[in-house]
N, C-alpha and C positions, 0 to 999 in steps of 0.2 A: 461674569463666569457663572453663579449662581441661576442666571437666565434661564444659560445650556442646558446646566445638572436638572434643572425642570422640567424642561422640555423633552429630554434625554428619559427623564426618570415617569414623565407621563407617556410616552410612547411605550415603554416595554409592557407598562403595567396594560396598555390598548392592545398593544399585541400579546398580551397573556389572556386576556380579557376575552379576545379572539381565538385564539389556541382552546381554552376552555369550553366556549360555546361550541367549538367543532367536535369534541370527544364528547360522545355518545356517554350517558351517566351509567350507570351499574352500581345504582344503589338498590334496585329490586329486581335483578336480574341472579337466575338462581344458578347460575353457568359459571361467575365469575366468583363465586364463594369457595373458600379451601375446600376441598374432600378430605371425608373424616379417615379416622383411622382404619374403618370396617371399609369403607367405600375402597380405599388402598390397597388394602387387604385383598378383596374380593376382584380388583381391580390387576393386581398381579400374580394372581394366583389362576386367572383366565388366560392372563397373558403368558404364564409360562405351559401352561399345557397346549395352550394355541401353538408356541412357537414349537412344541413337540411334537404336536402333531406334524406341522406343516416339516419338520425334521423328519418325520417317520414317513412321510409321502416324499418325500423328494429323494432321501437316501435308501429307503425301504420299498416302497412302491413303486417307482421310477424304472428301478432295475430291473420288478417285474413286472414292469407295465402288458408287455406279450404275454406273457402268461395269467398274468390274473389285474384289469387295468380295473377289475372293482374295490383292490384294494388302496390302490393309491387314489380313485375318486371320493374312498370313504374317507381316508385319513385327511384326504386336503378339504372337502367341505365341512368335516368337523373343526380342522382347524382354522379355515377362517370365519365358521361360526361361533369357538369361541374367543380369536378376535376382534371379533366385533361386540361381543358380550361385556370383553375386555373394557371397552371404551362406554358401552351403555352403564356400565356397572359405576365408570369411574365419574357419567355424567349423569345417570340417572337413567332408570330405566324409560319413564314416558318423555323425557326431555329426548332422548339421545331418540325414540319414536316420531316426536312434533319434529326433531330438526331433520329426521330422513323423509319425511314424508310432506316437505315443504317445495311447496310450488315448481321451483328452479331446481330442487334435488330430486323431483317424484322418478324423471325418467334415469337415473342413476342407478337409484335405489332400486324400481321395478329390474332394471339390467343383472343390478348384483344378485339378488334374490332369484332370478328368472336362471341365472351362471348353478346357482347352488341347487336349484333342484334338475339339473341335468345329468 
């Protein structure tokens, strides 16, 4: 019986062994560190006037969109300018720039960018 519990106990430890090699490390990766209190801060306090905006275009502008559709264009690209600020603020500002402006995400990025100044 003691054979088993060996052979048993050196396989988990090969499939842990395994498991570990596959998770990507995040010991100098500046993405997976807590945000501080200012970063929080700064990080919902975009968030909440984003989500106002986009509140004042949708129940504000919308209605008059026929009569005046510059003001619902203005309130909704402020507000999803700043949430997107929202999230730079919350990752960094030149992080949250390198991860939009990456290879697989450039033609996204140019789309969203290209939506907001219309």
């Amino acid at each position: 019986m003691p054979v088993f519990g060996q052979k048993l106990s050196a396989s988990i430890s090969a499939s842990a062994m395994s498991v570990e090699l596959d998770i990507p490390s995040t010991a100098g990766c500046a993405s997976r560190r807590l945000p501080s209190a200012q970063q929080l801060m700064h990080f919902f306090s975009f968030l909440a006037a984003g989500v106002l905006f986009l509140f004042l275009a949708f129940f504000i502008g919308l209605p008059a969109l026929l009569l005046s559709p510059s003001k619902f264009a203005l309130f909704f690209t402020i507000g999803c300018c700043l949430l997107l600020s929202a999230f730079a603020a919350l990752k960094g500002w030149r992080a949250q720039m390198k991860h939009m402006l990456e290879r697989e995400r450039l033609p996204f990025s140019a789309g969203a960018l290209a939506q907001q100044e219309q």
